[in-house]
N, C-alpha and C positions, 0 to 999 in steps of 0.2 A: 504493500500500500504506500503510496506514495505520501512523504510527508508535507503538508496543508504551510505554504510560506509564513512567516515571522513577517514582523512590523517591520524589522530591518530590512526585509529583502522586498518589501514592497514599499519601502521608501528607495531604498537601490536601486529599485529596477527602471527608476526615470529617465531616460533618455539624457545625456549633456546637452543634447539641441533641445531637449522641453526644458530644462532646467536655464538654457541661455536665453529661451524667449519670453519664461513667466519671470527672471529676475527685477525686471522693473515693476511688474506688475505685482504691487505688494499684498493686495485683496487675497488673490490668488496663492502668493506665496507665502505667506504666513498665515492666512486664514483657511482658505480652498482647498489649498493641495492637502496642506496637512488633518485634516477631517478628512477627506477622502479616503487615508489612508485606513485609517481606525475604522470608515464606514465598512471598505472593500475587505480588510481583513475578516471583518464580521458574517457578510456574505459569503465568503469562500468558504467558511466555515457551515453554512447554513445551505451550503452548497447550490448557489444562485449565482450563474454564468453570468459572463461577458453580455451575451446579447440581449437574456433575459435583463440584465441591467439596462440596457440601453431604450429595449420596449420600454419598461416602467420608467423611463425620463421622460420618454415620449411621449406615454400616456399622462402622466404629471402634467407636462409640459401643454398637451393638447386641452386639459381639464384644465388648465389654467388661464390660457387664451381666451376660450370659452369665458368663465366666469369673469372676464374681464371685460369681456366684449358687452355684456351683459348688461353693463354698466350698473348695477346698481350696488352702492355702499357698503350693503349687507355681505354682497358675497368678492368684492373685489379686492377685497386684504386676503381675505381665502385664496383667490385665483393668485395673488404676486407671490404666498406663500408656497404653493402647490409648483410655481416655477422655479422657486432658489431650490426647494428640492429637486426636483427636476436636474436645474442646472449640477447641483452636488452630486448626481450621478451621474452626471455626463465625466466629471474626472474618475469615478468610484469605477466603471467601466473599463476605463482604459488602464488604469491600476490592477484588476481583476484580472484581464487579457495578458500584462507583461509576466505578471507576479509568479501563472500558471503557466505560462506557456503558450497561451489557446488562440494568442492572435490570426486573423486571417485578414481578408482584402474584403469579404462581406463585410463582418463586423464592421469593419474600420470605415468603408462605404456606408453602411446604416448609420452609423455615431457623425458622420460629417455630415449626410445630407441634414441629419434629422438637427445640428446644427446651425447649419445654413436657411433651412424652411423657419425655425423659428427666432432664429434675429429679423427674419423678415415678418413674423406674423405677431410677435409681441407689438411694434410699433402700430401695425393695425388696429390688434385690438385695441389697445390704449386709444385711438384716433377713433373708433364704433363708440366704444366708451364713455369717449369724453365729448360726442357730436362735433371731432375734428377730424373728419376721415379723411379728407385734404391730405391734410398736417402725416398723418400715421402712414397713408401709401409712401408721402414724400419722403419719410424716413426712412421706411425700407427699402424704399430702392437707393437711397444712399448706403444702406449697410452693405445692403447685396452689391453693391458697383465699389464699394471700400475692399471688401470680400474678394473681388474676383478681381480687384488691381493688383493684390497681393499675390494673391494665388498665380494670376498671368503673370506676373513680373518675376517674379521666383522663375517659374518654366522659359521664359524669355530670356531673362538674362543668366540663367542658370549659375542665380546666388546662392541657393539655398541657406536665407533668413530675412529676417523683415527689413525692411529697406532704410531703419532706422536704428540700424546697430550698427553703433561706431563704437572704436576704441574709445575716444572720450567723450565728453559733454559739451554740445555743444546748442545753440537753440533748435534748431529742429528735432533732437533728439528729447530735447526737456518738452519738448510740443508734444510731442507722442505719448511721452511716458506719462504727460498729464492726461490726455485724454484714454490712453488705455486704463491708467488707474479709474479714471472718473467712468468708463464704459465698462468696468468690473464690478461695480460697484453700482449699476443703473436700476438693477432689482430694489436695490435696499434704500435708492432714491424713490423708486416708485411706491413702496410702502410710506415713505413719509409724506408723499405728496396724494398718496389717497388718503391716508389720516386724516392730513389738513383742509382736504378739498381741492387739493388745487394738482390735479395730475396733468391736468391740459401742459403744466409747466415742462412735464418730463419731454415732451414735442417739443417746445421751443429749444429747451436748453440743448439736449442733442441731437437736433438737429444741425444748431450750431457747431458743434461738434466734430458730427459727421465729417462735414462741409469740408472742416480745417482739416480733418487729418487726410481727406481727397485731394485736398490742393498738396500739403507736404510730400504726400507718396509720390505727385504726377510730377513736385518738383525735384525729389530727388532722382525720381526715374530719368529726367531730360539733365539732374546734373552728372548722377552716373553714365548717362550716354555720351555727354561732351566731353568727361573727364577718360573715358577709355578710345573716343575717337581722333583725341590730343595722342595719346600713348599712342596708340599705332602709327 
């Protein structure tokens, strides 16, 4: 029988490239990751897979949409609640997957679309919500167009990492690490701004956002393109 992994070996088992991407992101890195691990370790034991994880995000994930879209009061702290869960097994999953072994190109397909579908569909509902549905598609397709500049530019320029990792500190770098932190932490904004009444805000504010970290990707992409078309 094979022996069920230690806490040790599924904090191990992270990746140096996850570990180089979540370092700015403090939410993640000192909140996130580390509960995920305690969470995954507990399912291994309870013997609850990788993808079974991943469904239960998604169902999270989609029952929280829902109640959010819903708009009303009563159930829309439930709905942002039912997504941080969610979200916390989208890392528990991939901890799950290293720790055992069990990774494959489905899973890891399932865990990304399902992802991508809902950075786009939180902003929506939020936008049904709050009678700004304007407001909520224009964010998602900012996310999804932030999403897929990354992901293209990686295959294009074949960096592999985000376009905002330099050796030092510089302002576009301080621009990003602000806005990743602040877009790690959007759920737990959205719970304070349905408390208060006021979630139309979470639309404005990242939207704004958004916006900026699209212009720094598209500018560093056209400054890494002049800086390697100088070298050759």
């Amino acid at each position: 029988m094979t022996k069920a992994p230690t806490i040790r070996d599924i904090k191990n088992s992270l990746s140096p490239e996850k570990r180089l991407i979540e370092q700015d992101v403090w939410a993640i890195r000192y909140g996130i990751r580390p509960l995920s691990v305690y969470v995954a370790w507990l399912f291994i034991r309870l013997g609850v897979s990788c993808k079974q994880t991943v469904l239960m995000g998604l169902l999270l994930g989609l029952t929280g949409v829902f109640l959010i879209a819903v708009g009303s009061p009563q159930v829309t702290v439930t709905g942002i609640v039912a997504l941080i869960l969610g979200s916390l097994l989208d890392y528990v999953d991939g901890n799950i997957a290293r720790a055992t072994g069990t990774t494959d190109k489905l899973g890891a397909y399932l865990d990304l679309t399902s992802d991508n579908f809902m950075a786009a569909a939180v902003p929506i509902a939020v936008g049904l919500g709050t009678g700004n549905p304007l407001w909520g598609i224009v964010l998602a397709l900012l996310y999804t167009y932030s999403t897929l500049s990354i992901m293209d530019g990686r295959q294009v320029f074949d960096d592999g990492k985000n376009v905002y990792r330099d050796q030092g500190w510089n302002l576009w770098r301080l621009a990003f690490v602000a806005g990743t932190n602040a877009q790690s932490l959007h759920l737990l904004v959205l719970v304070v701004l349905a408390v208060t009444g006021r979630m139309e805000w979470y639309l404005y504010v990242f939207t704004a956002i958004a916006a900026c970290e699209i212009v720094a990707i598209i500018y560093r992409r056209l400054q890494g393109s002049s800086s390697a078309a100088v070298g050759d």
